[in-house]
Wavefront OBJ file of the C-alpha trace (Angstrom):
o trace
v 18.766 71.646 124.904
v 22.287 73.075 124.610
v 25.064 71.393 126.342
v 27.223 72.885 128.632
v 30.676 72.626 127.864
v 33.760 74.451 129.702
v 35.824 76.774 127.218
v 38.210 79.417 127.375
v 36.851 81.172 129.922
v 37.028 78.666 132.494
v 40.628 77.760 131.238
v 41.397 81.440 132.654
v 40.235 80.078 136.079
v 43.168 81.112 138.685
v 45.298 77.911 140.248
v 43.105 76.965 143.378
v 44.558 77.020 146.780
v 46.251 73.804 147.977
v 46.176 72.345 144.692
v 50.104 71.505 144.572
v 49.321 69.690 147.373
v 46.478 68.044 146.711
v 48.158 66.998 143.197
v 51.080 65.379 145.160
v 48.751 63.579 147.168
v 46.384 62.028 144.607
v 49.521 61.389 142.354
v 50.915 59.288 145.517
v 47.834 57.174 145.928
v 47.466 56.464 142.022
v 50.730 55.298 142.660
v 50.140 53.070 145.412
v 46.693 52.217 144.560
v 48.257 50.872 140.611
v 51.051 48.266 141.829
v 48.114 45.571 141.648
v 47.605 46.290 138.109
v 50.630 44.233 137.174
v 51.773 42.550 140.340
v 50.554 39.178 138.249
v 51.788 40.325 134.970
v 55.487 40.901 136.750
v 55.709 37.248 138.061
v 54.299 35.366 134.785
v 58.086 33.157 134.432
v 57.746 32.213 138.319
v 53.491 31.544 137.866
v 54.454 29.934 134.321
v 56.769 27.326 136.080
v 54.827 26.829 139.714
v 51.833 26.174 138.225
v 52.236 24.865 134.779
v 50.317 27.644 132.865
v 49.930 27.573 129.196
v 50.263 30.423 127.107
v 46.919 31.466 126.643
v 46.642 31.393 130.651
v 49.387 33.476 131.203
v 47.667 35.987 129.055
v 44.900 35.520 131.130
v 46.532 36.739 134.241
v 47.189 40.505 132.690
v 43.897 40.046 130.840
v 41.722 39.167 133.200
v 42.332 42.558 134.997
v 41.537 44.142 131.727
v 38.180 42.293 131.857
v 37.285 43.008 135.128
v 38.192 46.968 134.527
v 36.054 47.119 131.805
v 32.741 45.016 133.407
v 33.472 47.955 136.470
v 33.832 51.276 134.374
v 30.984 50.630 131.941
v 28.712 49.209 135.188
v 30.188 52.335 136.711
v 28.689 54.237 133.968
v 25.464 52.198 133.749
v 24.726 53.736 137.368
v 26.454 57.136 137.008
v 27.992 55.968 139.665
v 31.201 58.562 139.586
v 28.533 61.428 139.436
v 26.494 60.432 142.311
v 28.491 58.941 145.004
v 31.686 60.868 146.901
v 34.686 60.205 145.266
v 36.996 60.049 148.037
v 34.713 57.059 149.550
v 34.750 55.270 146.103
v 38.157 55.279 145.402
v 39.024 54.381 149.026
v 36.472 51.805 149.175
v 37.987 50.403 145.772
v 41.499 50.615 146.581
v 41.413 48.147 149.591
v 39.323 45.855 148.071
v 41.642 45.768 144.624
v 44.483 44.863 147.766
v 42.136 42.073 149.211
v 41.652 41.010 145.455
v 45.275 40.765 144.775
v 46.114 39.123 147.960
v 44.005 36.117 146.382
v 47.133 34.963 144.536
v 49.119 33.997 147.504
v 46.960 31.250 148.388
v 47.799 29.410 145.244
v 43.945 29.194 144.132
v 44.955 27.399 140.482
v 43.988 28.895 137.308
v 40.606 29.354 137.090
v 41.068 31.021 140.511
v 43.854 33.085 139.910
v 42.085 34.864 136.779
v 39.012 35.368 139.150
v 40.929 37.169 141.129
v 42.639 39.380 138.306
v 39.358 39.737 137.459
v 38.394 41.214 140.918
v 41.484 43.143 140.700
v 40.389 45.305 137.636
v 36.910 45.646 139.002
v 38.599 47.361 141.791
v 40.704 49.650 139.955
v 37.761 50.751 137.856
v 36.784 52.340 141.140
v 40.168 54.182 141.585
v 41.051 55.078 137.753
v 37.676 57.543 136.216
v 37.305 58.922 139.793
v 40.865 60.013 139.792
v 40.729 61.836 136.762
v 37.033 63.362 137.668
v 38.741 64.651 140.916
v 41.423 65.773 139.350
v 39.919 67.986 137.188
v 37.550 69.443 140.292
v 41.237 71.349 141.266
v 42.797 72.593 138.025
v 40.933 74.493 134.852
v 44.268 76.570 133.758
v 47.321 73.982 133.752
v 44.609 70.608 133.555
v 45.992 69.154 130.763
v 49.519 68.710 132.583
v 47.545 67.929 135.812
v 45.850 64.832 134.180
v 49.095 64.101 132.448
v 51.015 63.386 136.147
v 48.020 61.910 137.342
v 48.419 59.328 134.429
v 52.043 59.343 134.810
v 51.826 58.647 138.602
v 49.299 55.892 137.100
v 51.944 54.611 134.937
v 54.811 54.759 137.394
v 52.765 52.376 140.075
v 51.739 50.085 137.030
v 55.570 49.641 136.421
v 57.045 48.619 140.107
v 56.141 45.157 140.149
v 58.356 44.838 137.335
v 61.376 46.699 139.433
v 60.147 44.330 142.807
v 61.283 41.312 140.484
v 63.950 42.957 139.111
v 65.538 44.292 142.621
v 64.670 41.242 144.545
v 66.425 38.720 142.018
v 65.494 35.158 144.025
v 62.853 36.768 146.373
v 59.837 34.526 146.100
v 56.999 35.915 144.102
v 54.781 36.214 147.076
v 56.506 39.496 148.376
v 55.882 41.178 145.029
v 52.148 40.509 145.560
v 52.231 41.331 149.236
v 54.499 44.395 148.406
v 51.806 45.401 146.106
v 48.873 44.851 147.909
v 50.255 46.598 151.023
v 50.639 49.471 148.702
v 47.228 49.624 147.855
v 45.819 49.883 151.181
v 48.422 52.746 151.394
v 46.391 54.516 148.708
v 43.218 53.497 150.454
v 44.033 55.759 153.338
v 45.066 58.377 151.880
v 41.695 58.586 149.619
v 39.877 58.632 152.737
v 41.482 60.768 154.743
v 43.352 63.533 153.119
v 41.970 64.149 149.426
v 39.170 65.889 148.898
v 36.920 67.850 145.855
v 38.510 71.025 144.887
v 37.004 74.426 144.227
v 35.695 73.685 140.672
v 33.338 70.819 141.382
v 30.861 69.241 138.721
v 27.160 69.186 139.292
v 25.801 66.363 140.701
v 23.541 64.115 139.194
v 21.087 61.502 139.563
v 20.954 58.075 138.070
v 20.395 58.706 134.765
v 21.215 55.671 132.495
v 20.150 57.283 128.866
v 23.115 59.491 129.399
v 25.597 56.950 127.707
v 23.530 57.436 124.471
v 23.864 60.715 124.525
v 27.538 60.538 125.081
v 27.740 57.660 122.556
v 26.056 60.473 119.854
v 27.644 63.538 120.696
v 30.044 63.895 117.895
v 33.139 65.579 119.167
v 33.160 63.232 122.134
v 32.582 60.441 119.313
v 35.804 61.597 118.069
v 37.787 62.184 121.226
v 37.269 58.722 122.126
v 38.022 57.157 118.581
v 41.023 59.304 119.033
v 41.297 57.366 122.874
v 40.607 53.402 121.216
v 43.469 53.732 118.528
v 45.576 55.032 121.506
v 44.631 51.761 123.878
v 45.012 49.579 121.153
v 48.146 49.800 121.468
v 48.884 50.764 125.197
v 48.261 47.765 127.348
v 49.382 45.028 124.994
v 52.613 46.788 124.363
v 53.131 46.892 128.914
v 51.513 43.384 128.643
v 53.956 41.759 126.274
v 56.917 43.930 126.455
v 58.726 41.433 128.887
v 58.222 38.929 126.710
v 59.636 40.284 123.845
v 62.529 41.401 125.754
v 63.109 38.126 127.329
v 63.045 36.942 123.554
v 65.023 39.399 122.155
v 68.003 38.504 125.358
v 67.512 34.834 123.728
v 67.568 35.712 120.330
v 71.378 37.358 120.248
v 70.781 40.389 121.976
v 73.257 40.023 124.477
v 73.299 43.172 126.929
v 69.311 42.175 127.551
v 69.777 38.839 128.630
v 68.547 38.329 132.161
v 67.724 41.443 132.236
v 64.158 41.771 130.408
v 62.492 42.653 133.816
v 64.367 45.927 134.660
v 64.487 46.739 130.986
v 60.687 46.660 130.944
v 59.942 48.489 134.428
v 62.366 51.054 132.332
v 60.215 51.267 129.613
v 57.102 51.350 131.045
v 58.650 54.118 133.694
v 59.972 56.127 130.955
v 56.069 56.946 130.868
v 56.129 59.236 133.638
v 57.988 62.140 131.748
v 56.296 61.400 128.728
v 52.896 62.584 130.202
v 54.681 65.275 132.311
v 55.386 65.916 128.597
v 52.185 65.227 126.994
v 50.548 67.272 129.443
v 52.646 70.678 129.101
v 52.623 70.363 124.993
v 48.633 69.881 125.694
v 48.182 72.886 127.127
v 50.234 74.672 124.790
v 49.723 73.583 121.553
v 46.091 71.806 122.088
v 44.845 68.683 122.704
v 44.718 67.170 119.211
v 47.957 68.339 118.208
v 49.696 66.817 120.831
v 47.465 63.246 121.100
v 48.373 62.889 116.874
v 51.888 63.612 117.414
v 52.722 61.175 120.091
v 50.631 58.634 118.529
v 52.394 59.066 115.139
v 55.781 58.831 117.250
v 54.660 55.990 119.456
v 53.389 54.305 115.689
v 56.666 54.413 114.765
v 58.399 52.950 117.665
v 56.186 49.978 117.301
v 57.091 49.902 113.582
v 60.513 50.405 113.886
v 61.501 48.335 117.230
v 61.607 44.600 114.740
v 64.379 45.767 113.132
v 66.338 46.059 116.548
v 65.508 42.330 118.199
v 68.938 41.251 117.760
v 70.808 44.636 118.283
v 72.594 46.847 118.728
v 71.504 46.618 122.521
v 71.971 50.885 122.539
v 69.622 51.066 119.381
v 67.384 48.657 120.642
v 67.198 50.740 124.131
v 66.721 53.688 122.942
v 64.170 53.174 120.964
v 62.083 51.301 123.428
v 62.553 54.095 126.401
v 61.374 56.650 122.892
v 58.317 54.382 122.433
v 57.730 53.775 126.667
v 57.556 57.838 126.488
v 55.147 58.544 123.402
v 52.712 55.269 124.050
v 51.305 57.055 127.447
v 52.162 60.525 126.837
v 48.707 61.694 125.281
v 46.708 59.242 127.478
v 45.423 62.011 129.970
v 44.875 64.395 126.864
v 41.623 62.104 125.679
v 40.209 62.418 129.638
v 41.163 66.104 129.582
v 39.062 66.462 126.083
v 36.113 64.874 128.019
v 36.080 66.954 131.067
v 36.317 69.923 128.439
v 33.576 68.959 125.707
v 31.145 67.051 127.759
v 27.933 67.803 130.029
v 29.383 68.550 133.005
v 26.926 66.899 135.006
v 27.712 63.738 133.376
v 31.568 64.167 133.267
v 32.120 61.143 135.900
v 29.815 59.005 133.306
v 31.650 60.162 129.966
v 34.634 59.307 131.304
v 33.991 55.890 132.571
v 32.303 54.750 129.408
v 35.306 56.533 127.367
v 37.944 53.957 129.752
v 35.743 51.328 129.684
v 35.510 50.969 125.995
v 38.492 51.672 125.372
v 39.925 49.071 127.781
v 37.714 46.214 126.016
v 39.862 47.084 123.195
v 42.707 46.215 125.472
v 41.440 42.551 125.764
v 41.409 41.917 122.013
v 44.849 42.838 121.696
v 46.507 41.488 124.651
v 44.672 38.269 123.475
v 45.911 38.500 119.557
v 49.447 39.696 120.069
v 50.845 36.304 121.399
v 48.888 34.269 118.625
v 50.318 36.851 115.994
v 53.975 36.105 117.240
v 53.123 32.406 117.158
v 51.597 32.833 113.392
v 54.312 34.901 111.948
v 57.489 32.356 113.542
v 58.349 34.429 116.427
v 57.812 37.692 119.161
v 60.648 39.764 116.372
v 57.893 41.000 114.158
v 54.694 40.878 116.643
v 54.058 44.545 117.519
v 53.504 45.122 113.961
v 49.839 44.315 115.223
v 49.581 47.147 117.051
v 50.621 50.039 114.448
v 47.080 50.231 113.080
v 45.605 51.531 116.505
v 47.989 55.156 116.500
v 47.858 55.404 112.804
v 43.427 55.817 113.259
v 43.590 57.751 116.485
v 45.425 59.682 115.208
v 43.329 60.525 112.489
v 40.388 60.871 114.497
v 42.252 63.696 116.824
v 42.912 65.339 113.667
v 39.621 65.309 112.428
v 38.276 66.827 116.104
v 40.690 69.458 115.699
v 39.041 70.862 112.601
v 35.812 71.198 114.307
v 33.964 74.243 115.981
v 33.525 72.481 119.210
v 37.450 71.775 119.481
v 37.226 75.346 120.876
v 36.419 74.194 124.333
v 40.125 72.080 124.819
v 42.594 73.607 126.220
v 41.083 77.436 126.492
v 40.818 77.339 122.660
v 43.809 75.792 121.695
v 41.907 72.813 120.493
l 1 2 3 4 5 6 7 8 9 10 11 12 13 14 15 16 17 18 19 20 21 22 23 24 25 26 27 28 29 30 31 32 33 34 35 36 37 38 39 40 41 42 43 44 45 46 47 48 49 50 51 52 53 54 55 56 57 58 59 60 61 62 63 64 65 66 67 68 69 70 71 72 73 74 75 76 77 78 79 80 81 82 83 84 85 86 87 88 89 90 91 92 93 94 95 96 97 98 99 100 101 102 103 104 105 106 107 108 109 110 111 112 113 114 115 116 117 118 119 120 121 122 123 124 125 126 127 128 129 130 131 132 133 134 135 136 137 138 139 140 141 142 143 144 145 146 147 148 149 150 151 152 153 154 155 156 157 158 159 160 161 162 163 164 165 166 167 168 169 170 171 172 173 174 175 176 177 178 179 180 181 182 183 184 185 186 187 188 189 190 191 192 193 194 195 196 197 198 199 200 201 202 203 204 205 206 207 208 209 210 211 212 213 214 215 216 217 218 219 220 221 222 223 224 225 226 227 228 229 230 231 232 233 234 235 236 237 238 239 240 241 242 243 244 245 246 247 248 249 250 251 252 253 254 255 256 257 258 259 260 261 262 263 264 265 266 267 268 269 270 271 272 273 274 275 276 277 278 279 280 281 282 283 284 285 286 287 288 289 290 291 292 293 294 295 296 297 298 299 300 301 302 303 304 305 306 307 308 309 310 311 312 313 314 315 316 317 318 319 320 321 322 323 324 325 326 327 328 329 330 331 332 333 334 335 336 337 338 339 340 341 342 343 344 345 346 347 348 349 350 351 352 353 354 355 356 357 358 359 360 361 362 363 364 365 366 367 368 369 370 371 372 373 374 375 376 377 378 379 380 381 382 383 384 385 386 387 388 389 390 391 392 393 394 395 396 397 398 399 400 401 402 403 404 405 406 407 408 409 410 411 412 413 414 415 416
């Protein structure tokens, strides 16, 4: 049986009614809803000294929620669960537990506690994240490649505060960046439930269905849309995970204008984000999907390539290439959810795109795990995000290789 899959017809769909609105709304509660994804990572130093973690716990902490995120999406996916259940509820119901989760920390629970409840947090957030996207796309067919690309930069904008609540509140105890973060996220909780809602282009609905992620798993230009996706995440979250400590490093290490500063210089970086998939999302739509996911990647490649040679300076070199690398490492993240809600069954888009996230942030894991014993193995954090180069350089590749297919049609209203 034929697939159904949108194309350039759809594309040609007129803006819907309301859907500036609704797009500031959602992008607000992404916002909110994301502070818990690093309110741990941000206070690592103060966690490091309270509670005498080692290394590999600290890691723990950001990779935990990476772990819990993935057990969520693929479970998600498992169940359909995106596809059959509303997705203001879900995302509501998800956002205020990920708070409850996150509030967890402040009662000091020890280690083994304390990555429970990062754990908890990512489940959570595997509730908010697909659903998002899904939603998104229920608004926009013309312009839906820049609509996922502020959703993700909204995404990426809440993922950086608790960096700038550590950074702003200099000796503040660590507690109000967790409280700060999960009052935020019962923010976002509110507004899922009360003032988003589906848009004119809804999906079909479906029932539980679990064979679907084999068929997803062997359609071919979804294959390559999310090889495209794993090279991109291989590199994402360890580069946000680890960039403060390779700042902090590089402050210690002779470059002078970063010292005491690696927090704000790392909420910049990860910030800078925001306009990259403002970016990412208006090349997307006019030059294609797989254009603009291999040219960000081969940029973003580069940054991680090029930003050893700048540990000890100059500061401005150093800078600017980290803000260049902050933009083009999330820029083309919507564009592989945006390929999915394009080349897909659109009964199963919910499903495709959990699996697609959920995959892709097991990947995450492995190389938030391997990028601190890499710095240890090679003498130091200068040369440790040479690691991560591999991960663009394939995605790339695969994007390429999508683009020269028939099916590549669909993205984009043709524009592959």
């Amino acid at each position: 049986m034929a697939v159904p899959r949108e194309g350039a017809a759809a594309d040609a769909a007129p803006p819907a009614a309301g859907s500036v609105a609704f797009l500031a709304l959602m992008a607000l509660a992404v916002v909110l809803s994301m502070t818990t994804w690093f309110s741990a990572t941000a206070i690592v130093p103060e966690l490091t000294r309270r509670w005498g973690l080692s290394a590999s716990a600290a890691a723990w902490l950001t990779n935990g929620v990476q772990v819990g995120f993935v057990v969520g999406a693929l479970g998600s996916s498992l169940v359909n669960l995106a596809d059959v259940v509303p997705l203001n509820r879900l995302m509501a119901a998800s956002a205020a537990f990920g708070a409850l989760a996150n509030l967890i920390l402040l009662a000091e629970p020890g280690t083994a506690g304390a990555i429970a409840a990062r754990f908890l947090t990512g489940l959570a957030l595997a509730g908010v994240y697909p659903p998002a996207l899904k939603m998104m796309a229920t608004w926009f067919r013309r312009g839906r490649g820049l609509a996922l690309g502020l959703l993700i930069g909204a995404l990426t904008l809440g993922s950086s505060l608790p960096h700038l609540f550590r950074a702003l509140g200099g000796g503040v105890d660590w507690r109000l960046v967790v409280a700060l973060a999960s009052a935020a996220s019962l923010a976002a909780a509110l507004v899922f439930a009360f003032l988003i809602k589906e848009g004119p282009y809804p999906f079909a609905r479906a029932t539980v269905d679990p064979s679907r992620i084999g068929a997803v798993l062997r359609d071919r230009p979804l294959l390559l849309a999310n090889l495209g996706y794993f090279g991109h995440m291989w590199e994402l979250y360890a580069m946000w995970g680890w960039f403060l400590a390779f700042a902090a490093a590089s402050g210690e290490a002779g470059n002078a204008a970063l010292a005491g500063r690696a927090s704000l210089v790392t909420f910049a970086v990860v910030a800078s984000g925001v306009p990259g998939c403002i970016l990412g999302g208006w090349l997307s739509d006019r030059i294609g999907r797989t254009l603009t996911t291999a040219l960000m990647m081969g940029a973003s490649g580069a940054c991680a390539l090029a930003i050893g040679f700048l540990f000890t300076g100059p500061a401005w070199a150093f800078l600017l290439v980290a803000l260049l690398w902050g933009v083009a490492v999330i820029g083309d993240s919507a564009q592989f959810s945006a390929a999915v809600t394009e080349l897909g069954d659109q009964r199963f888009v919910g499903t495709a795109l959990a699996l697609q996230l959920g995959l892709g942030f097991g990947l995450t894991v492995l190389a938030i795990w391997l990028v601190p014993l890499f710095a240890g193995w090679i003498g130091g954090w200068r040369w440790a995000f040479l690691l991560l180069v591999p991960g663009p350089v394939l995605g790339a590749g695969a994007m390429l290789a999508l683009r020269r297919r028939p099916e590549a049609a669909a993205m984009a209203g043709g524009l592959r």
